[in-house]
N, C-alpha and C positions, 0 to 999 in steps of 0.2 A: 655055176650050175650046169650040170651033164645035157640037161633037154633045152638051157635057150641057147633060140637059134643064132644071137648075137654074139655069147659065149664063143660059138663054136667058129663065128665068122671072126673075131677076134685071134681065137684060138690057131687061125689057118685052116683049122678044119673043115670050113666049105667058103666058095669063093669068092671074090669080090672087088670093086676095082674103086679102089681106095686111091686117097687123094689127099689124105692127111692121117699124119699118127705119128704120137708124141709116147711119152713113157705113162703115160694117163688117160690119152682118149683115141679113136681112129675114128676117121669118119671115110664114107664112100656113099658109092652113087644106089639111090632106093633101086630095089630091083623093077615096082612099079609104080613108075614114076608117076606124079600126076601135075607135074610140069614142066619147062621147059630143062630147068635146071630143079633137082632132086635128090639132094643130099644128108645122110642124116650123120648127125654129130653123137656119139658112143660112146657113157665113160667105160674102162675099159674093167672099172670095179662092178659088181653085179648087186645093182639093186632094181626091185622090181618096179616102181614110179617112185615119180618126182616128190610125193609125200614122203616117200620112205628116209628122206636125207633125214639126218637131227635136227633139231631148232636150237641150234649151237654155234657157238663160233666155228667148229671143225666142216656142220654142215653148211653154214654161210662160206668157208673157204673154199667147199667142194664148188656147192652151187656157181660162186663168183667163175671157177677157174673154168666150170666148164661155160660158164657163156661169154666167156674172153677166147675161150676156140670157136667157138658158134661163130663171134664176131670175123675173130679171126679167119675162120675157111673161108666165110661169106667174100671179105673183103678182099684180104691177100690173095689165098690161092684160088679162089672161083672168080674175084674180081668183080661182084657185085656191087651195084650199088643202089637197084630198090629190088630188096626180097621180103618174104615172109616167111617167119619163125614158128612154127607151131610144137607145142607139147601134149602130147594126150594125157588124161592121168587116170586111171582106172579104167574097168570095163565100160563102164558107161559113159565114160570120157572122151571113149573112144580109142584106146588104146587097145591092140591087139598082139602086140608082144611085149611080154609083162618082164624086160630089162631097158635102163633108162634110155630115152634119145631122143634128139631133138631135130624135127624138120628144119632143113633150109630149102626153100621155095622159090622161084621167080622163075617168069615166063621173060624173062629180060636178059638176057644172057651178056656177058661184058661186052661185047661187039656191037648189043643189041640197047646199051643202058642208057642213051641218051632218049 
């Protein structure tokens, strides 16, 4: 999609300071954060919410893979060990950029996880 702004941030086209990216998803740090640690997880295919997968096995494989990176940034490379996941799904959902992504949260930073 030419106008999301994840698209573009994906794309190289505006900037970001990423910290995970696979042939499928990149994830980097919210530009406004509203924790300590603030990271959102981005497949790199353009769908506009988390409804929009299929109710199929193909959208069961997306959905899996992407919350085995979710799990994954959380764990590995942020080193989390109590955060919080959030999804928006529509406007009223609270969703405000309508391409898919998933909050990683915690005021607990690894240093800070005991």
């Amino acid at each position: 999609m030419s106008n999301c702004l994840f698209c573009k941030i994906i794309a190289g086209e505006l900037p970001s300071r990423r910290v995970y990216e696979d042939e499928d998803f990149v994830a980097f740090h919210d530009k406004y954060p509203k924790a300590k640690v603030h990271v959102l997880v981005v497949p790199k295919e353009h769908l506009a919410k988390l409804s929009d997968y299929p109710d199929d096995e193909e959208g069961e494989r997306k959905l899996g893979a992407l919350f085995r990176v979710v799990n994954r940034v959380a764990t590995e490379v942020l080193g989390l060990e109590h955060y919080k996941v959030q999804v928006h799904v529509g406007e009223k959902g609270g969703q405000e950029i309508f391409h898919v992504h998933v909050h990683i949260m915690s005021n607990y930073p690894a240093a800070e996880s005991d």
